[in-house]
C-alpha positions as CSV (number, residue, x, y, z in Angstrom):
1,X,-26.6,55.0,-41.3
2,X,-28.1,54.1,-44.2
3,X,-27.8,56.3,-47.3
4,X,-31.2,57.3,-49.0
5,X,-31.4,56.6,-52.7
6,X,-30.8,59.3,-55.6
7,X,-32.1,59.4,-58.9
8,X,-29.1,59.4,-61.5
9,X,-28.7,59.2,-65.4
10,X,-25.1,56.9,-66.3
11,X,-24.1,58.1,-69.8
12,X,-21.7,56.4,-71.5
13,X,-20.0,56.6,-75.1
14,X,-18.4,53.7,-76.2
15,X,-15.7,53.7,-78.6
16,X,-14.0,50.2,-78.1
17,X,-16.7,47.6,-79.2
18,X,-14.6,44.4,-77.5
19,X,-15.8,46.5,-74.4
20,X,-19.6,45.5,-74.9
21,X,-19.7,42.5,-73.6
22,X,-18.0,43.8,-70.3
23,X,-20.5,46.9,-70.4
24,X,-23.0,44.5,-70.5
25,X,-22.3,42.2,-67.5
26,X,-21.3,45.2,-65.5
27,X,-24.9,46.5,-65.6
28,X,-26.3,43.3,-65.2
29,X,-24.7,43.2,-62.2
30,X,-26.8,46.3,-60.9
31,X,-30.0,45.4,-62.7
32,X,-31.8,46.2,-59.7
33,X,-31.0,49.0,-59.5
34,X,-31.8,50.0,-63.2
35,X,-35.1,51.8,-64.0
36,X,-34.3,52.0,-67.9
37,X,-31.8,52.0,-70.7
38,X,-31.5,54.0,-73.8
39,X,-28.8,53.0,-76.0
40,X,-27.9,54.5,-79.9
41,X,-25.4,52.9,-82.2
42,X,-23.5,55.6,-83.7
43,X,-22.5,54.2,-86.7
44,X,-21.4,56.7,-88.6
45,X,-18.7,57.4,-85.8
46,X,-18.2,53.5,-84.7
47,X,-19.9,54.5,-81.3
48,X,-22.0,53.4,-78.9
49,X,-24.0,55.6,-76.6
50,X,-25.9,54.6,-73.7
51,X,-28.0,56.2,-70.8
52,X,-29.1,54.4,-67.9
53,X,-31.6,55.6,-65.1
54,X,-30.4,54.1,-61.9
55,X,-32.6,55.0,-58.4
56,X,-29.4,53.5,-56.0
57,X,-27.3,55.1,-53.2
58,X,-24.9,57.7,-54.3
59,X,-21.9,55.5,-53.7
60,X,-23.9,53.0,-55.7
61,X,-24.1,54.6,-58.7
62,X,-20.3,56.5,-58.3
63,X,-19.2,52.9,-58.3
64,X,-21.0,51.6,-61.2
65,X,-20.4,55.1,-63.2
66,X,-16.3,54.4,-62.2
67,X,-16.4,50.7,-62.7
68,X,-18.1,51.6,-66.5
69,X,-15.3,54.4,-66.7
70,X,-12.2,52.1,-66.8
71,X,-13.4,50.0,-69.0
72,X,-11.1,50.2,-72.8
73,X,-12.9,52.6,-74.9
74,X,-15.5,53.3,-72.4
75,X,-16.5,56.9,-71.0
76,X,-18.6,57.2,-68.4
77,X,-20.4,60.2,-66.3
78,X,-23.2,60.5,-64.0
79,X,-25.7,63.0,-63.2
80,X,-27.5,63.1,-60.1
81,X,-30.9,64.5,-59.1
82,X,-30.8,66.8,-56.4
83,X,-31.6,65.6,-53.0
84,X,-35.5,64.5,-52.0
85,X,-36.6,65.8,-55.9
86,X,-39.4,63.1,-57.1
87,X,-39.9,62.1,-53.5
88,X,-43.4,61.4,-53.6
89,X,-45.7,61.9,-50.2
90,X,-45.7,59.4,-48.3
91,X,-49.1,59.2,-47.2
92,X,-52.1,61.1,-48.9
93,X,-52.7,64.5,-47.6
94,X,-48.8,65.1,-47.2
95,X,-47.4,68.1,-49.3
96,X,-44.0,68.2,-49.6
């Protein structure tokens, strides 16, 4: 069975910045499943803080957030949207 796709936001702090380039490829590697990316250099702190909004599969998005995760100096956590929220109708007239 196929597993419907969930909204999530991937936050991530960085604190190792040799990790980059590996932070990088790693969500390259799910662009398509990427709807947007925010990302703040903390200077101040030597940080790097990202958010990513992914629309995947939950396992999807638990392996990119865990792949991200144990990456050196990387910190990783997702936050999911609950079940069917933003579904739109799926043909005019239907109320959800």
């Amino acid at each position: 069975m196929e597993q419907e796709n969930r909204v999530a936001i991937i936050s991530m702090i960085i604190s190792d910045e040799a990790s980059v380039p590996a932070v990088n490829s790693l969500l390259h590697e799910y662009g398509k499943f990427i709807q947007g990316r925010m990302g703040l250099p903390y200077r101040e702190r030597g940080l790097s803080i990202i958010s990513v909004v992914v629309d995947a599969p939950a396992d999807t998005i638990s392996t990119i957030s865990g792949k991200l995760g144990r990456l050196k100096g990387v910190t990783s956590k997702s936050v999911y949207s609950k079940e069917n929220a933003g579904v739109a109708p799926q043909k005019k007239g239907d109320i959800l």
